[in-house]
C-alpha positions in Angstrom: 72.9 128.3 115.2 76.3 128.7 114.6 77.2 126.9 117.6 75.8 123.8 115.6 77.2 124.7 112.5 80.6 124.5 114.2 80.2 121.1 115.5 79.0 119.9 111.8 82.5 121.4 110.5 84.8 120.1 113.1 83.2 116.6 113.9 81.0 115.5 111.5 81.2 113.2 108.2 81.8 114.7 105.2 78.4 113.6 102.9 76.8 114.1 99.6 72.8 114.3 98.7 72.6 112.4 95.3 69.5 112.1 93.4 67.8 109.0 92.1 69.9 108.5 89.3 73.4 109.2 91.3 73.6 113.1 90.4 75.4 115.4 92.7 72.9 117.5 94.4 75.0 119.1 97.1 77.6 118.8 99.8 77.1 118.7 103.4 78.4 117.4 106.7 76.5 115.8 109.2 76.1 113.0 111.7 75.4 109.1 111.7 74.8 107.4 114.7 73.0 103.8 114.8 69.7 103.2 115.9 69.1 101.4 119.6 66.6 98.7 118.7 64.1 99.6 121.8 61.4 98.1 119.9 60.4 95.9 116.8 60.4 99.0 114.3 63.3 98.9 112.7 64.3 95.3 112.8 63.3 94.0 109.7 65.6 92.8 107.1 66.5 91.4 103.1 67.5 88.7 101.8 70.1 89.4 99.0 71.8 87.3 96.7 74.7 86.7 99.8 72.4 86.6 102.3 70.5 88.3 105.2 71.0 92.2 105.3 69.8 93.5 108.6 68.8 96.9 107.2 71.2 98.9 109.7 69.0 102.1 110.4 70.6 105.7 111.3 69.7 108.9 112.7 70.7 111.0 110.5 71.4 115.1 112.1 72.9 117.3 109.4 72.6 121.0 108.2 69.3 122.7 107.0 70.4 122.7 103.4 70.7 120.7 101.1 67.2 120.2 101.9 66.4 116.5 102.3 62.9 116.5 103.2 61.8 117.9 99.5 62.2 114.9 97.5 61.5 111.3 97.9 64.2 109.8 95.7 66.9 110.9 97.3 70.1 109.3 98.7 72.9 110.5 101.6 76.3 109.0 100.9 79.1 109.4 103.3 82.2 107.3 102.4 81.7 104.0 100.5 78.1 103.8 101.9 74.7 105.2 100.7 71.8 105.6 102.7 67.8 106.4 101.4 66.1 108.3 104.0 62.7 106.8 105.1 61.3 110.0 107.2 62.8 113.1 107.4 62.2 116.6 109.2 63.8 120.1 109.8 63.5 121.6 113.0 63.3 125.1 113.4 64.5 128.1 116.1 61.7 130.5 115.1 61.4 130.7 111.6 65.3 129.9 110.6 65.7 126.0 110.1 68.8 125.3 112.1 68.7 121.4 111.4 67.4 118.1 109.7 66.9 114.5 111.3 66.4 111.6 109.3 65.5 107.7 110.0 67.8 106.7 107.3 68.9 102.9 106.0 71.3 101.7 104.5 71.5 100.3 100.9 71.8 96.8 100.3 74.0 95.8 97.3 70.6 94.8 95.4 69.3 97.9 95.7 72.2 99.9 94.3 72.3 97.5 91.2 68.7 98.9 90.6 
């Protein structure tokens, strides 16, 4: 466990978990790495007002807390980006949670106008 917690410190992104209306819900580091398209899952975009948005997805690897898999209105934001996590899980070492994965997309401008 701390072996990952030291990797999230040294390498990772520093990230926030926001709520649905843009509140601070806590601070985190963690890991975004694009999705290989191996199939037709995630390959689905939006039209917006400037055009097509592919929808880029992300796995999402991050601490066990802030919790991520408790709410459905939540977002990630690392950077100038925000993400909306479309299934989340924490995996376990016994009973301790030692990490989350996500399938997470990123916003489109539309949907941050919301």
């Amino acid at each position: 466990m701390r072996v990952f917690s030291g990797l999230l410190r040294r390498f990772a992104r520093p990230c926030r978990l926001l709520d649905g209306n843009g509140d601070i819900l806590g601070e985190m580091r963690a890991f975004l790495s694009p999705l290989r398209y191996k199939n037709k899952m995630y390959l689905y975009g939006v039209n917006t007002e400037i055009g097509y948005n592919p929808e880029g997805y992300y796995l999402y690897i991050g601490p066990p807390f802030p919790d991520i898999t408790e709410s459905e209105n939540l977002l990630i934001e690392c950077g100038n980006d925000r993400y909306i996590p479309d299934r989340a899980e924490k995996v376990f070492a016994g009973e301790e949670p030692v990490y989350q994965w996500a399938v997470v997309r990123r916003m489109t401008e539309d949907e941050e106008d919301e």
